[in-house]
mmJSON file of the N, C-alpha and C atoms, coordinates in Angstrom:
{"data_MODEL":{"atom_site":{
"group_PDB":["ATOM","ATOM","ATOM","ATOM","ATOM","ATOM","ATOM","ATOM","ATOM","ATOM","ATOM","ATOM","ATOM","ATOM","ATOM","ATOM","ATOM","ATOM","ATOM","ATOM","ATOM","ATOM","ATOM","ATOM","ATOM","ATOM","ATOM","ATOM","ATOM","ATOM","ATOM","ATOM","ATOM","ATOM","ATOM","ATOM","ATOM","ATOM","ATOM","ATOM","ATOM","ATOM","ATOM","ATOM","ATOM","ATOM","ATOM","ATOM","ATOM","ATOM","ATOM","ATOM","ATOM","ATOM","ATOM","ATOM","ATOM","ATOM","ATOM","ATOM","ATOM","ATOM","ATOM","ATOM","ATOM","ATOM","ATOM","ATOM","ATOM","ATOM","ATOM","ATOM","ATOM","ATOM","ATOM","ATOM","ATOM","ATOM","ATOM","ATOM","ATOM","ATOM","ATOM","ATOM","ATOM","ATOM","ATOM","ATOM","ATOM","ATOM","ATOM","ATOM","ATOM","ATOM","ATOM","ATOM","ATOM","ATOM","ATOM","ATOM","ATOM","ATOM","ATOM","ATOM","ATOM","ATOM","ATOM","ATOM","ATOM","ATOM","ATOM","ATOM","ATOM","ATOM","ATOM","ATOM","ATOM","ATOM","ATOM","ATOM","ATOM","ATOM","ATOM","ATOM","ATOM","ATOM","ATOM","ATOM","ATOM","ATOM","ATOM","ATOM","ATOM","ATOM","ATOM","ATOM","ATOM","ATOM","ATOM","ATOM","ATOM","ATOM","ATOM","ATOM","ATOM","ATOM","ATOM","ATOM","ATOM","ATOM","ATOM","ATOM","ATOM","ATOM","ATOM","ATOM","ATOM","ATOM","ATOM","ATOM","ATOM","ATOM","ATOM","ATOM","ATOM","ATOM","ATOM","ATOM","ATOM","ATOM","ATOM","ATOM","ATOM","ATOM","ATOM","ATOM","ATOM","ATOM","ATOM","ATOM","ATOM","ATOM","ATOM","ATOM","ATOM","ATOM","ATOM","ATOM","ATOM","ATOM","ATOM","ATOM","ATOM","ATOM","ATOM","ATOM","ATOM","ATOM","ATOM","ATOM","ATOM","ATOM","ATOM","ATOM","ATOM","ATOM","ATOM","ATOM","ATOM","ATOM","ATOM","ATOM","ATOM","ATOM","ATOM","ATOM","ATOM","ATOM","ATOM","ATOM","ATOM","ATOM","ATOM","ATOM","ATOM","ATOM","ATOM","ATOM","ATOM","ATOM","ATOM"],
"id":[1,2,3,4,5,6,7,8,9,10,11,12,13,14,15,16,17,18,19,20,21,22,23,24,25,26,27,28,29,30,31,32,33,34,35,36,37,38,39,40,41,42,43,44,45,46,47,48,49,50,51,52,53,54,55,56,57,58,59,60,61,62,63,64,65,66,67,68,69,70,71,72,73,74,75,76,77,78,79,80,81,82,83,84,85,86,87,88,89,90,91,92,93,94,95,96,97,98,99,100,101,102,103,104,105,106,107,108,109,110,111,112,113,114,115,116,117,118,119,120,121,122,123,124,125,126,127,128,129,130,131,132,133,134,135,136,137,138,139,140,141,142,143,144,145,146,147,148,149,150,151,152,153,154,155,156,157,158,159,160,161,162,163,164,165,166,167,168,169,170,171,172,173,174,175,176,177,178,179,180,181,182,183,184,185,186,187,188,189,190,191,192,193,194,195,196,197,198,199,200,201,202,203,204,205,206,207,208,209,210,211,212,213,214,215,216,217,218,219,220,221,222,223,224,225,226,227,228,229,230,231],
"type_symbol":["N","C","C","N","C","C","N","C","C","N","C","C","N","C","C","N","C","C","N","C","C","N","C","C","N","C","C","N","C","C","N","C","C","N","C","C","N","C","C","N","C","C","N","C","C","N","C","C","N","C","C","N","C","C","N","C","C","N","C","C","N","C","C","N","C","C","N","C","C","N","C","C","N","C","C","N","C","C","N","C","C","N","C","C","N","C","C","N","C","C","N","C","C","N","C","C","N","C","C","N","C","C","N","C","C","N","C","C","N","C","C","N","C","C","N","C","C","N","C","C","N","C","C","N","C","C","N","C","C","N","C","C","N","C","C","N","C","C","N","C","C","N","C","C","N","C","C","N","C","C","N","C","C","N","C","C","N","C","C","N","C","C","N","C","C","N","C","C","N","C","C","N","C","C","N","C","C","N","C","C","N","C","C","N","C","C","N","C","C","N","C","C","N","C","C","N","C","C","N","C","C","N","C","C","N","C","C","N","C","C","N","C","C","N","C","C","N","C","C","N","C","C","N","C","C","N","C","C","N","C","C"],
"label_atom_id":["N","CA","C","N","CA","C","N","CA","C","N","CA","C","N","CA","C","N","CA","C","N","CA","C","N","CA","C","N","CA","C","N","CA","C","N","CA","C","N","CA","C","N","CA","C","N","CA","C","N","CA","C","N","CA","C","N","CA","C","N","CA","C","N","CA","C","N","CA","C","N","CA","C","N","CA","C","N","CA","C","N","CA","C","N","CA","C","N","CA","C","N","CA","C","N","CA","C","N","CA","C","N","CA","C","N","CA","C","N","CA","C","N","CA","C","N","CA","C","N","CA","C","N","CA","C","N","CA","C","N","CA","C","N","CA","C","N","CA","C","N","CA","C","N","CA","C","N","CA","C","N","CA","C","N","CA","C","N","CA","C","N","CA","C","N","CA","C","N","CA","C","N","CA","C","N","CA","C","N","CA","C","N","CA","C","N","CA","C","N","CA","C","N","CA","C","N","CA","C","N","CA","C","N","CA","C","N","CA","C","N","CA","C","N","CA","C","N","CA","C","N","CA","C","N","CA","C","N","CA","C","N","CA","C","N","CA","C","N","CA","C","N","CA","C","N","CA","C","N","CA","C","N","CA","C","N","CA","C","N","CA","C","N","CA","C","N","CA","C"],
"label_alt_id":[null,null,null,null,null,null,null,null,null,null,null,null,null,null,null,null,null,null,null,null,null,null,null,null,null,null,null,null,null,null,null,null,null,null,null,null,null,null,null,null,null,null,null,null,null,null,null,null,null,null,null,null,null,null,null,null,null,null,null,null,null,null,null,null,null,null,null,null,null,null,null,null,null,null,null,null,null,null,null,null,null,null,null,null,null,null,null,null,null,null,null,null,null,null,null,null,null,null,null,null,null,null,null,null,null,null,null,null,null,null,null,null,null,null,null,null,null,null,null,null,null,null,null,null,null,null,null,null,null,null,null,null,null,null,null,null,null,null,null,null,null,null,null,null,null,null,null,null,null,null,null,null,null,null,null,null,null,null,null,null,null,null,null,null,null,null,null,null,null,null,null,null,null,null,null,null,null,null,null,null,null,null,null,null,null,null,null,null,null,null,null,null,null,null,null,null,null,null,null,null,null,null,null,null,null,null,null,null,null,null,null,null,null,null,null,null,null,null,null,null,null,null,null,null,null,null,null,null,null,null,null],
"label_comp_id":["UNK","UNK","UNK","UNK","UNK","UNK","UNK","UNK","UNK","UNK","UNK","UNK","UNK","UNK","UNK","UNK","UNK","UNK","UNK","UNK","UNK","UNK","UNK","UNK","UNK","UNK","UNK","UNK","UNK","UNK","UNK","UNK","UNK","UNK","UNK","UNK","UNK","UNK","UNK","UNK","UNK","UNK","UNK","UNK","UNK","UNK","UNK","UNK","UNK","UNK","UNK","UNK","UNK","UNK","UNK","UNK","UNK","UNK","UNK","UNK","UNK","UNK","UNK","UNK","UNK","UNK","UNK","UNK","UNK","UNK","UNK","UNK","UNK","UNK","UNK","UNK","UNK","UNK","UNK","UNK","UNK","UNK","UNK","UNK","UNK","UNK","UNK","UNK","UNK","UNK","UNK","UNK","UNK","UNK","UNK","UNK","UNK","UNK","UNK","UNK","UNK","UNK","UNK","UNK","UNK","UNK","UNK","UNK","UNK","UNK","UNK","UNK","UNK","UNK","UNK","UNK","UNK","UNK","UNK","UNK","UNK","UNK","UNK","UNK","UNK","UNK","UNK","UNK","UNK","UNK","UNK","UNK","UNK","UNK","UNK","UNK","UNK","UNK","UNK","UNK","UNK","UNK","UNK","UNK","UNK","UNK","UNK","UNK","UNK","UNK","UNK","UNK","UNK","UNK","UNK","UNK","UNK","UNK","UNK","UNK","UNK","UNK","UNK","UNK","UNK","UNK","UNK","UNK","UNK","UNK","UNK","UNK","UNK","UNK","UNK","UNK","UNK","UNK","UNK","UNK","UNK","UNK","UNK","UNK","UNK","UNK","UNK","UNK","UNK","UNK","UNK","UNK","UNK","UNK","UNK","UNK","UNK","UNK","UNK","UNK","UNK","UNK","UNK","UNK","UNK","UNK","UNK","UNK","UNK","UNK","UNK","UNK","UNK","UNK","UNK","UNK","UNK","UNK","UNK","UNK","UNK","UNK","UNK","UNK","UNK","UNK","UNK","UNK","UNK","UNK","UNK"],
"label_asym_id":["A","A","A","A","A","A","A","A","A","A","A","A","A","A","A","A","A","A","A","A","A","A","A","A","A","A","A","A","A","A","A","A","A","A","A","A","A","A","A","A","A","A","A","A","A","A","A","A","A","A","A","A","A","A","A","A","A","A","A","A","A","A","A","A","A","A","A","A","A","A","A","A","A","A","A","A","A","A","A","A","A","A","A","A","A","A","A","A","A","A","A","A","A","A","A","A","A","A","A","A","A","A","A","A","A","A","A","A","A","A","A","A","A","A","A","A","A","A","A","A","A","A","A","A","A","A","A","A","A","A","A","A","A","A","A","A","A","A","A","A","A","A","A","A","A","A","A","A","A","A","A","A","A","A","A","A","A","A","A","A","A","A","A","A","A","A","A","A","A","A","A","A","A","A","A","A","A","A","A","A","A","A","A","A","A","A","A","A","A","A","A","A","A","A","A","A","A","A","A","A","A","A","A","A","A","A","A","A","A","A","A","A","A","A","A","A","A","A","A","A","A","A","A","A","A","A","A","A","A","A","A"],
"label_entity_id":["1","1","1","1","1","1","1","1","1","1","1","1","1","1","1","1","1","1","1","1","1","1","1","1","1","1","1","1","1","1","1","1","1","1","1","1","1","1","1","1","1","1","1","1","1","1","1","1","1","1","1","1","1","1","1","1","1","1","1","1","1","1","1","1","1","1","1","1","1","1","1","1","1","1","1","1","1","1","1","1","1","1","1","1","1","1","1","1","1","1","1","1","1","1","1","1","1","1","1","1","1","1","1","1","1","1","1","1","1","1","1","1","1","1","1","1","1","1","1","1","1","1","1","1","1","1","1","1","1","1","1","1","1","1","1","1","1","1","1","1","1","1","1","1","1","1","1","1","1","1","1","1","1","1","1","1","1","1","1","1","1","1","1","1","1","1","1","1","1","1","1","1","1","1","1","1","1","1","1","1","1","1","1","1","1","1","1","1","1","1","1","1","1","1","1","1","1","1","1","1","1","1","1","1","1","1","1","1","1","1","1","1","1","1","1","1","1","1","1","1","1","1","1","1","1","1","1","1","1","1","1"],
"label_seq_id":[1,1,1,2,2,2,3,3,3,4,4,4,5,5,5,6,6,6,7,7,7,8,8,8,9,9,9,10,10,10,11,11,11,12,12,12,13,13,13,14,14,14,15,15,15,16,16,16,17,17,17,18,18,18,19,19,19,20,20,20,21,21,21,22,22,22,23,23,23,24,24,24,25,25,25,26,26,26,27,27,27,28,28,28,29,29,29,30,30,30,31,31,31,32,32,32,33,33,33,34,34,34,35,35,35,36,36,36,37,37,37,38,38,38,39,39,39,40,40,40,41,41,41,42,42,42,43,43,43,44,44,44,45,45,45,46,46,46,47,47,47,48,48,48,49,49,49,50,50,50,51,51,51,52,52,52,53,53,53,54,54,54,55,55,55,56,56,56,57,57,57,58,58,58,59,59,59,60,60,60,61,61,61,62,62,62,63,63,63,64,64,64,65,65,65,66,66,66,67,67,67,68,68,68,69,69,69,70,70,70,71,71,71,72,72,72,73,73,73,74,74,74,75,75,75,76,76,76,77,77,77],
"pdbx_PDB_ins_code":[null,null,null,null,null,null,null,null,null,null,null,null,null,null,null,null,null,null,null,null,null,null,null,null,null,null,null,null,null,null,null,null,null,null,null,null,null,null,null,null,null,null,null,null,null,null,null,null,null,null,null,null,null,null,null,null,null,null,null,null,null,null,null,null,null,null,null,null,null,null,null,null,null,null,null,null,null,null,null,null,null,null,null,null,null,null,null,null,null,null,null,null,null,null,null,null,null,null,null,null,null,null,null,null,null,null,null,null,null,null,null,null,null,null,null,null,null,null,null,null,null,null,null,null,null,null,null,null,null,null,null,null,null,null,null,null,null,null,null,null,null,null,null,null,null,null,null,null,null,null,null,null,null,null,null,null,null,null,null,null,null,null,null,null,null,null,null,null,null,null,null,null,null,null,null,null,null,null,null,null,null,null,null,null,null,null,null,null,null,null,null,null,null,null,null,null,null,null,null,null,null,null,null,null,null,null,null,null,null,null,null,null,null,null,null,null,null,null,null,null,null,null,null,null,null,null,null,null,null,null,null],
"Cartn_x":[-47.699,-46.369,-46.482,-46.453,-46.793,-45.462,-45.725,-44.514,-44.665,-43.035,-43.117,-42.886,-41.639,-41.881,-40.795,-40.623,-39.685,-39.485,-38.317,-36.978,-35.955,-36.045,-34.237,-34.29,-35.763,-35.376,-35.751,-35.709,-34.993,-36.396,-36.935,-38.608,-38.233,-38.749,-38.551,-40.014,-39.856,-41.236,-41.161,-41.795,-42.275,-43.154,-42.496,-43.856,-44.399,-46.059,-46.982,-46.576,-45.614,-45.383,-44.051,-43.862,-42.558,-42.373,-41.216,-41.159,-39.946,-40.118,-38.589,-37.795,-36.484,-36.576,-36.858,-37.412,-37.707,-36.679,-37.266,-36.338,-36.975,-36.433,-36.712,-36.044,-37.158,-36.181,-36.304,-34.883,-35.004,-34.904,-35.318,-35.26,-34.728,-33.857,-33.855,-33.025,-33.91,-33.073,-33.172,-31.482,-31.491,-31.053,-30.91,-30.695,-31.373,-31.485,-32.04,-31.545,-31.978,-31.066,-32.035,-31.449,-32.641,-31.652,-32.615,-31.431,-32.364,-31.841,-32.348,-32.257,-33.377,-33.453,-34.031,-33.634,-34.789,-33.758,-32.532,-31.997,-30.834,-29.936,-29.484,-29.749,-28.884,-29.328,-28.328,-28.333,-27.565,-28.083,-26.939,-27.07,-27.32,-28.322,-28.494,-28.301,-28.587,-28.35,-28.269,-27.511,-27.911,-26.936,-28.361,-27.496,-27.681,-26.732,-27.026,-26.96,-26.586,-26.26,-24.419,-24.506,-23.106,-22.99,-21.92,-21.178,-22.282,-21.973,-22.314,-24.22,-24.866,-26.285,-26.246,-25.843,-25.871,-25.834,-24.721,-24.517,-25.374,-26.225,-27.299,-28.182,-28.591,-29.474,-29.597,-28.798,-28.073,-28.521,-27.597,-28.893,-29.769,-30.622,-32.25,-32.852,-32.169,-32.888,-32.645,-31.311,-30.678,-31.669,-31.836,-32.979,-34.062,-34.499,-36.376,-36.598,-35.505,-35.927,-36.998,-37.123,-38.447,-39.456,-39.574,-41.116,-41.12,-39.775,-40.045,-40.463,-40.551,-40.465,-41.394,-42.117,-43.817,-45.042,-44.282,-45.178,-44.683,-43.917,-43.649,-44.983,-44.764,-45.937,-47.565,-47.465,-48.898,-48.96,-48.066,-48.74,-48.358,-47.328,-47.19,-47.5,-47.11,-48.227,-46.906],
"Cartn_y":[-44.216,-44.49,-45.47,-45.061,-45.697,-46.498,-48.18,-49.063,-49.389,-48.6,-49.165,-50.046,-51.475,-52.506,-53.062,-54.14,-55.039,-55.945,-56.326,-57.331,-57.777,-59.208,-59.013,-58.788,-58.343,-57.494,-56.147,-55.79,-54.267,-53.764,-53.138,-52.258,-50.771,-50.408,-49.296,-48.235,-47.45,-46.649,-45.04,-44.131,-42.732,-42.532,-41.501,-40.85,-39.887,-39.837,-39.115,-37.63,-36.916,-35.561,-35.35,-36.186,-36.015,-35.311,-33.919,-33.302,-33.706,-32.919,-32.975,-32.431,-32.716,-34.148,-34.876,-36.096,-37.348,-38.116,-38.626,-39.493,-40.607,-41.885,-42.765,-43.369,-44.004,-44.162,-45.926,-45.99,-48.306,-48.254,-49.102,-49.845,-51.455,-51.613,-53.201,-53.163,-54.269,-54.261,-53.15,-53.021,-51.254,-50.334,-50.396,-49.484,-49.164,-47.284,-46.809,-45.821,-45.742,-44.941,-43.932,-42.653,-42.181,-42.098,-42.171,-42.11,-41.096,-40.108,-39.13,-39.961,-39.43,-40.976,-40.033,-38.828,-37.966,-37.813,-37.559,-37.846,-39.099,-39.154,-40.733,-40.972,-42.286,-42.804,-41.793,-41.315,-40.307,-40.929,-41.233,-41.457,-39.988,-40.359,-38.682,-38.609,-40.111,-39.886,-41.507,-41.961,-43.437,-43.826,-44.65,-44.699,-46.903,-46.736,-48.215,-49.407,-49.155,-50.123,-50.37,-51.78,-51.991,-51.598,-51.561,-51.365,-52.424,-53.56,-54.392,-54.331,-54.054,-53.509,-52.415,-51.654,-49.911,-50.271,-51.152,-51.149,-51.974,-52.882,-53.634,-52.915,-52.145,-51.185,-50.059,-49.526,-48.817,-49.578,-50.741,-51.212,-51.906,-51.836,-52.269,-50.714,-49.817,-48.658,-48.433,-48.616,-48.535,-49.37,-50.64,-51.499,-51.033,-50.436,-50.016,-48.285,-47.873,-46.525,-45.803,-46.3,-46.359,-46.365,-47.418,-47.588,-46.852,-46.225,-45.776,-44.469,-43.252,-42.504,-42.583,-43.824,-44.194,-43.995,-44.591,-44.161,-43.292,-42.276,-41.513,-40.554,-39.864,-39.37,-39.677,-41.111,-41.403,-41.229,-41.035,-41.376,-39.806,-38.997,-37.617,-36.605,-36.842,-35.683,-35.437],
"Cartn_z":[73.268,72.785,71.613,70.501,69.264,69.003,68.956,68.668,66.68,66.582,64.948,64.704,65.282,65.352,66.479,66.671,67.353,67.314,66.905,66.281,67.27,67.674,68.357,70.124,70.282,71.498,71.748,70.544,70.517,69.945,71.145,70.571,70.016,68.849,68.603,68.068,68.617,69.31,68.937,69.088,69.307,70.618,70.824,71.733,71.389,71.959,71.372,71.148,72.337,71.866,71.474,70.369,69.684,68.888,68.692,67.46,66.471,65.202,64.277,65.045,64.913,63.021,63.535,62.612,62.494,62.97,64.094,64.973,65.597,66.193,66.977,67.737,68.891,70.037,70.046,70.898,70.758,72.258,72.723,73.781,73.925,74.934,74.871,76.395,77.188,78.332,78.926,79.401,80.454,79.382,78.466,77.003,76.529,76.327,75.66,74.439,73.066,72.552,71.49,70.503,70.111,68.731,67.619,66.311,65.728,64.957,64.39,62.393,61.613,60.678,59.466,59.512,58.469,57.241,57.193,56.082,56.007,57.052,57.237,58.617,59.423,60.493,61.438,62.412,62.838,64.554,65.539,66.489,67.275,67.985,69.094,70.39,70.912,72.142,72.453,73.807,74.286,75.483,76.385,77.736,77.816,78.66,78.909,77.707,76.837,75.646,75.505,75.21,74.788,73.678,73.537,72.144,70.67,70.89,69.812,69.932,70.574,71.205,70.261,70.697,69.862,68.507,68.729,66.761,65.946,66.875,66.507,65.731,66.765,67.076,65.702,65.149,64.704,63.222,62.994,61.607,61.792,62.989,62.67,62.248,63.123,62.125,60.659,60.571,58.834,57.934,58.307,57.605,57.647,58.598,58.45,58.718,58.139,58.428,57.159,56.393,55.297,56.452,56.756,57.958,59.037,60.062,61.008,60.045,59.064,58.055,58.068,57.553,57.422,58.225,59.587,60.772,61.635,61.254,61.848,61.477,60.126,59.324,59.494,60.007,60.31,61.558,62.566,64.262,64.564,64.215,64.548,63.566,62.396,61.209,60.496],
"occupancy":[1.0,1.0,1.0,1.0,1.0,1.0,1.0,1.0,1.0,1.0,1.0,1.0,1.0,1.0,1.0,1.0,1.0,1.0,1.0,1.0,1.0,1.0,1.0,1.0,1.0,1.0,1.0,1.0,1.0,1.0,1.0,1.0,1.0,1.0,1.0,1.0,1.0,1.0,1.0,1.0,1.0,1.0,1.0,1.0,1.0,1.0,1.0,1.0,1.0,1.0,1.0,1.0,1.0,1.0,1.0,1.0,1.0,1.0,1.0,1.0,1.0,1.0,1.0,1.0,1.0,1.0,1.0,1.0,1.0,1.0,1.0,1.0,1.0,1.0,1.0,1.0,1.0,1.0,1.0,1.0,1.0,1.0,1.0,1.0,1.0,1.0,1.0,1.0,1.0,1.0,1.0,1.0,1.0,1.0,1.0,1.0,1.0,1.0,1.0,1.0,1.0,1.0,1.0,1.0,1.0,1.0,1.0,1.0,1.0,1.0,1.0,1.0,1.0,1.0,1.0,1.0,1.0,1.0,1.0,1.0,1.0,1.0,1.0,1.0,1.0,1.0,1.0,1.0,1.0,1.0,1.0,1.0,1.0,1.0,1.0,1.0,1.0,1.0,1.0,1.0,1.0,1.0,1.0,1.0,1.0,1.0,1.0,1.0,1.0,1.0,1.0,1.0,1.0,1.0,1.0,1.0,1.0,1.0,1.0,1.0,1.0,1.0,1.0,1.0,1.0,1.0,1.0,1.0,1.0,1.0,1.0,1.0,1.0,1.0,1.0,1.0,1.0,1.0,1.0,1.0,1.0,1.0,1.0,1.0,1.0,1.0,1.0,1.0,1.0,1.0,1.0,1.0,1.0,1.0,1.0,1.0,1.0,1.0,1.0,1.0,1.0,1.0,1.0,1.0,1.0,1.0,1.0,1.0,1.0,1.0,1.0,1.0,1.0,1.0,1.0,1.0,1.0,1.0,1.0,1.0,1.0,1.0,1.0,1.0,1.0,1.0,1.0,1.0,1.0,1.0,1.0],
"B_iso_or_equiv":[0.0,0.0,0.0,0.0,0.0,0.0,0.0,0.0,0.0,0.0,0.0,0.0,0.0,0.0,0.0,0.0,0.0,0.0,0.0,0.0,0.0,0.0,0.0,0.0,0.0,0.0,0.0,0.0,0.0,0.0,0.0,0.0,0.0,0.0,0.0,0.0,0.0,0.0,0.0,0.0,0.0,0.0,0.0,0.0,0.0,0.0,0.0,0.0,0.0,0.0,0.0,0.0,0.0,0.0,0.0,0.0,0.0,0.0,0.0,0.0,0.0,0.0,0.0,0.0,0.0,0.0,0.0,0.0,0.0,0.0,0.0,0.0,0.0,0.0,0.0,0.0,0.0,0.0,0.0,0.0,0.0,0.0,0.0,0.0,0.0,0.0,0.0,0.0,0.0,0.0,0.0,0.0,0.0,0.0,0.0,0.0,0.0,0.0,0.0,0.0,0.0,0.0,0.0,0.0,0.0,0.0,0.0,0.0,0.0,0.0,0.0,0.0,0.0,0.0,0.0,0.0,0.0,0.0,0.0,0.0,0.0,0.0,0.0,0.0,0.0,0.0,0.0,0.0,0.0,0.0,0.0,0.0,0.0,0.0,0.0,0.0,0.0,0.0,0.0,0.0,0.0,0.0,0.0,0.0,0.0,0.0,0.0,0.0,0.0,0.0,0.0,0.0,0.0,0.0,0.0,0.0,0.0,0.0,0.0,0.0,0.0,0.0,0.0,0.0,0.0,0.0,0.0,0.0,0.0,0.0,0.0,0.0,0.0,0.0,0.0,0.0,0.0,0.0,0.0,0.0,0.0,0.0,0.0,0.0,0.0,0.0,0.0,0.0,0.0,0.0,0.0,0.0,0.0,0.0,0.0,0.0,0.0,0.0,0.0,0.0,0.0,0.0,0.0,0.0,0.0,0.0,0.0,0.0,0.0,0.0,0.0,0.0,0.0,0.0,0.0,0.0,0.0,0.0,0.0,0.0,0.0,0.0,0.0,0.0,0.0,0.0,0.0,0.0,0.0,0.0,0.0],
"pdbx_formal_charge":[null,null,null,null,null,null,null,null,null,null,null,null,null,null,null,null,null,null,null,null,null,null,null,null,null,null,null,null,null,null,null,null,null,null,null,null,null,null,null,null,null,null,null,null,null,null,null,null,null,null,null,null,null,null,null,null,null,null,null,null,null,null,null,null,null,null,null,null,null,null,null,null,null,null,null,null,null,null,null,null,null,null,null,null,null,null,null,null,null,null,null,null,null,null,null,null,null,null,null,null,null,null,null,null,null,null,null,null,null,null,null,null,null,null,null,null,null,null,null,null,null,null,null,null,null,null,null,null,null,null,null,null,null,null,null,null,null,null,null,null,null,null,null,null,null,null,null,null,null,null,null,null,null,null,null,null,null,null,null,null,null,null,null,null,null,null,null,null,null,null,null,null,null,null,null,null,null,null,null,null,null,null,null,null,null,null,null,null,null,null,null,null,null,null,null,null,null,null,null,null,null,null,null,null,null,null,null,null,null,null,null,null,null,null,null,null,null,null,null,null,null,null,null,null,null,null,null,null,null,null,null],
"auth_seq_id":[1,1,1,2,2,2,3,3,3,4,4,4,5,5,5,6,6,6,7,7,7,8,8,8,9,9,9,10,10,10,11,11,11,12,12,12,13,13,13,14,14,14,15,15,15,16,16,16,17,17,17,18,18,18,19,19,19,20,20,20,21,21,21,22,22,22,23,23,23,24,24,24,25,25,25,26,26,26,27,27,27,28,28,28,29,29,29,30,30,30,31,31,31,32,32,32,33,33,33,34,34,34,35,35,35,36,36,36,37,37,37,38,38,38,39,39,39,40,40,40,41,41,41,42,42,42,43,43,43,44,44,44,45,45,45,46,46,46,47,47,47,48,48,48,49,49,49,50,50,50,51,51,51,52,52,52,53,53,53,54,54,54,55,55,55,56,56,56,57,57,57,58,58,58,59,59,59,60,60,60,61,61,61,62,62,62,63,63,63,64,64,64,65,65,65,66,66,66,67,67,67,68,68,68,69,69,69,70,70,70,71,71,71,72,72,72,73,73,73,74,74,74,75,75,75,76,76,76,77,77,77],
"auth_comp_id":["UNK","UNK","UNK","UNK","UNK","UNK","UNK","UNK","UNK","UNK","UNK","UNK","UNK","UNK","UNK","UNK","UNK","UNK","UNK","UNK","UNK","UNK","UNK","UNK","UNK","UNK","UNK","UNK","UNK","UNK","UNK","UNK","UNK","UNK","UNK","UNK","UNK","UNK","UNK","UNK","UNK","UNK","UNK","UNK","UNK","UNK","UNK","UNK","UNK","UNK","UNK","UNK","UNK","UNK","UNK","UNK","UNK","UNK","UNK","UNK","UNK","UNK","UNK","UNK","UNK","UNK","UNK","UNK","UNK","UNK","UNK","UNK","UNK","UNK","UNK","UNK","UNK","UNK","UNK","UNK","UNK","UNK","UNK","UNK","UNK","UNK","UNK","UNK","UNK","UNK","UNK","UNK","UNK","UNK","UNK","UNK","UNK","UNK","UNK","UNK","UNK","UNK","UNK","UNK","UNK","UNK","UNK","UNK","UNK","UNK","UNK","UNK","UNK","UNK","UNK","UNK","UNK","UNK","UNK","UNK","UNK","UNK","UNK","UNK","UNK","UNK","UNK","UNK","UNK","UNK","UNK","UNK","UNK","UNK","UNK","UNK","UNK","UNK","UNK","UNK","UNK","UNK","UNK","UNK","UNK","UNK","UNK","UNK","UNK","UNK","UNK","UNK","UNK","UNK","UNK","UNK","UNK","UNK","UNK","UNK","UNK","UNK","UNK","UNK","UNK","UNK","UNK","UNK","UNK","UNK","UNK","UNK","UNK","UNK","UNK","UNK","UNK","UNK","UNK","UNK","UNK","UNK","UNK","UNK","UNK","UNK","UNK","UNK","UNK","UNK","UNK","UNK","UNK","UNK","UNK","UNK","UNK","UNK","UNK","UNK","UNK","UNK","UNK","UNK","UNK","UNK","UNK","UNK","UNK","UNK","UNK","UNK","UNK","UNK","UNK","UNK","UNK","UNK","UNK","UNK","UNK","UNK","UNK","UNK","UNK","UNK","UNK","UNK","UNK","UNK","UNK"],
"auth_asym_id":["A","A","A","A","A","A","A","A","A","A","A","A","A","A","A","A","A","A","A","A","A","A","A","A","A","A","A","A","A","A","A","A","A","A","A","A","A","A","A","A","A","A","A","A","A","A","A","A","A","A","A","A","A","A","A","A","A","A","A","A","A","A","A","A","A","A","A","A","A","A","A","A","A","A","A","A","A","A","A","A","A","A","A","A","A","A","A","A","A","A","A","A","A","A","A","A","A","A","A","A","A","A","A","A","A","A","A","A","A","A","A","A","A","A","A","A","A","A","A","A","A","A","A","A","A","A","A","A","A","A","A","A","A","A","A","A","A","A","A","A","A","A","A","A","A","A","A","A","A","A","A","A","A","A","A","A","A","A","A","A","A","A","A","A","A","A","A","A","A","A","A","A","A","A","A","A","A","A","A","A","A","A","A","A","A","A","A","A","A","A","A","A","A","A","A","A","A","A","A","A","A","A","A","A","A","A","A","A","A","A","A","A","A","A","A","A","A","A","A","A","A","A","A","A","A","A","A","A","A","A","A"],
"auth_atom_id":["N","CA","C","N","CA","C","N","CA","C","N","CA","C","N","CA","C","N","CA","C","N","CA","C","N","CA","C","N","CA","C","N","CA","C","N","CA","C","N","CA","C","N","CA","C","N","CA","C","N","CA","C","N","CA","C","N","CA","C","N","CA","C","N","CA","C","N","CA","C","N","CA","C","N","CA","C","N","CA","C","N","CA","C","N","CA","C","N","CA","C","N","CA","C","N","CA","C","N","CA","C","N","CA","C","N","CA","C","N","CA","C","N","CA","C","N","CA","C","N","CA","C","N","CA","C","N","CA","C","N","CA","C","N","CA","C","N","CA","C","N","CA","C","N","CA","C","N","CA","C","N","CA","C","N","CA","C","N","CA","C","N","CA","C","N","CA","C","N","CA","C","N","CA","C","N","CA","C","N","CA","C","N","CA","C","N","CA","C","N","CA","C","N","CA","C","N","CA","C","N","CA","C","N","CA","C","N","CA","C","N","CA","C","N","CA","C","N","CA","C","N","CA","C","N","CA","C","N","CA","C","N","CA","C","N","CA","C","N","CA","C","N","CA","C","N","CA","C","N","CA","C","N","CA","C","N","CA","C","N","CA","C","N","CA","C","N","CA","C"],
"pdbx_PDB_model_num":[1,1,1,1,1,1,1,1,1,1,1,1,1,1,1,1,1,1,1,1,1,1,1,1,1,1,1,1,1,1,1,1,1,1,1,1,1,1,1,1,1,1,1,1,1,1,1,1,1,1,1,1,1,1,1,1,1,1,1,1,1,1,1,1,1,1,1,1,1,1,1,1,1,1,1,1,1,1,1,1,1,1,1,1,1,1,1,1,1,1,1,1,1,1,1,1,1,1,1,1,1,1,1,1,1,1,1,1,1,1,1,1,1,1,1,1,1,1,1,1,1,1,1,1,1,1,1,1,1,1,1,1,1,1,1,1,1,1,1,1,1,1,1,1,1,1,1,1,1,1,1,1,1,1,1,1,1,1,1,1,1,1,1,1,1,1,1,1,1,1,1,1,1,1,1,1,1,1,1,1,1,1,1,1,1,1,1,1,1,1,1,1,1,1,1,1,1,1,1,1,1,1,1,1,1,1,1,1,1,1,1,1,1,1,1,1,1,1,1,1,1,1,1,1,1,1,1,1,1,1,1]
}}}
């Protein structure tokens, strides 16, 4: 489970048999959520996050979705 980074709390990761689109998943606490990130940040799925969590969440990907992009390409192809 390749970690792209973590900020806040909030680990944000791939797993090894992940396909497109280009997506990533956050963790924090009992929240989990998956944002799809290949042309903008597009929420896909998420359980257990509050409101202001999600939306956290939501621009830590907006800020580093260059890098999750980056290692997405390097850890899945």
């Amino acid at each position: 489970m390749p970690v792209v980074f973590i900020k806040e709390g909030y680990r944000f990761f791939f797993y090894s048999n992940d396909r497109m689109p280009i997506h990533v998943h956050v963790r924090k606490g009992a929240g989990e959520a998956v944002f799809n990130v290949e042309s903008e940040i597009e929420l896909r799925e998420s359980v257990g996050f509050k409101v202001q969590e999600l939306r956290r969440a939501e621009e830590l990907a907006t800020e580093h979705r260059q890098l999750i992009i980056q290692k997405w390409h390097e850890h899945i192809g």
